[in-house]
N, C-alpha and C positions, 0 to 999 in steps of 0.2 A: 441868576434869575432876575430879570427884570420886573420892575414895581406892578408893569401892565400885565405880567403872568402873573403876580399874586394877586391882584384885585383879580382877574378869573379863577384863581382858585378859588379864593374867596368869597367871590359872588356864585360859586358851581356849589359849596359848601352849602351857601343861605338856601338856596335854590331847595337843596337835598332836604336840608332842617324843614323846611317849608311842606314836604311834601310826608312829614310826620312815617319816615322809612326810616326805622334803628337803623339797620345793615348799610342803608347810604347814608346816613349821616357816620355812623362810625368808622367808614370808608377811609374818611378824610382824615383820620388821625393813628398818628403810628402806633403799636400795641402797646405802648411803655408811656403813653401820653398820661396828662396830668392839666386838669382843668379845676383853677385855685376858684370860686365865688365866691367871697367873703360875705356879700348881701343875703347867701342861703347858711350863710358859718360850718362851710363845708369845701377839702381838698376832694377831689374826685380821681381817684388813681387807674390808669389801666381805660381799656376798651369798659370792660365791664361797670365799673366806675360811672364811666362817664355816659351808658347807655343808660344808667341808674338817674342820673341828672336830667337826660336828656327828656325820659321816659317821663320825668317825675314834672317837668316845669315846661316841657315844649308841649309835649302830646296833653299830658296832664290838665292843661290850662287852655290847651287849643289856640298855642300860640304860633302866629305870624313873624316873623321876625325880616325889616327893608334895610336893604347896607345904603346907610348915608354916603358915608367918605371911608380910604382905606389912604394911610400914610404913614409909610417908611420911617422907622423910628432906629436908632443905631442897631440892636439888635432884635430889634420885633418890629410887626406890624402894630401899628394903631388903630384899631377899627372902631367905626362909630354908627352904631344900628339905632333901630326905632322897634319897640314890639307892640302887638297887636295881640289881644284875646281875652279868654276869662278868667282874668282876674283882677282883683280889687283895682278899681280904675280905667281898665282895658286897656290901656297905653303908656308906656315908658318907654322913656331913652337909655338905652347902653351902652357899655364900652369896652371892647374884648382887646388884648395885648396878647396880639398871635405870636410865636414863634415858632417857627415852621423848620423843619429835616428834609432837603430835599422840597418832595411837592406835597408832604405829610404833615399835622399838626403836633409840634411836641409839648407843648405849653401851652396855653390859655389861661390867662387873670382876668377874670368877666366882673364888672361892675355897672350895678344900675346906674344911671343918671339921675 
């Protein structure tokens, strides 16, 4: 897979997130996925897991979330977002450490900026 298919998964992903749809945002991640965010002190296990995170800090907050940059890192993606919505401040930077199965999500380390 070339780096220009991951930046469209990727940006097909944010797209999903954006449009505050569990079912398409959990789409993109294989059943067994695992999204660590240290900045919430919580591992997110599983679809269900992570529909929990999703539910609780995208929709919850009425957050936006813009992919800055997407780079190729030895065994993960590096991504570099902005969010947008309501909470404390409306705006932060982030930084997700994709590791993708395929064209599936299996890992994610999400860290605010």
């Amino acid at each position: 897979m070339t780096s220009t298919d991951h930046g469209a998964i990727l940006s097909a992903r944010i797209a999903a997130t954006n449009t505050h749809d569990t079912d398409a945002y959990l789409g993109f991640f294989t059943d067994d996925a695992v999204l660590d965010d240290p900045s919430v002190g919580e591992k997110f296990v599983g679809k269900e897991g992570i529909a929990d995170y999703y539910r609780s800090y995208f929709i919850g907050y009425n957050t936006t979330t813009r992919l800055v940059s997407v780079e190729p890192e030895d065994d993960h993606l590096h991504v570099v977002v902005e969010f947008t919505g309501d909470f404390p401040g409306g705006r932060t930077g982030g930084i997700f450490d994709v590791t993708l199965n395929g064209d599936k999500i299996s890992f994610v380390h999400a860290n605010l900026a």
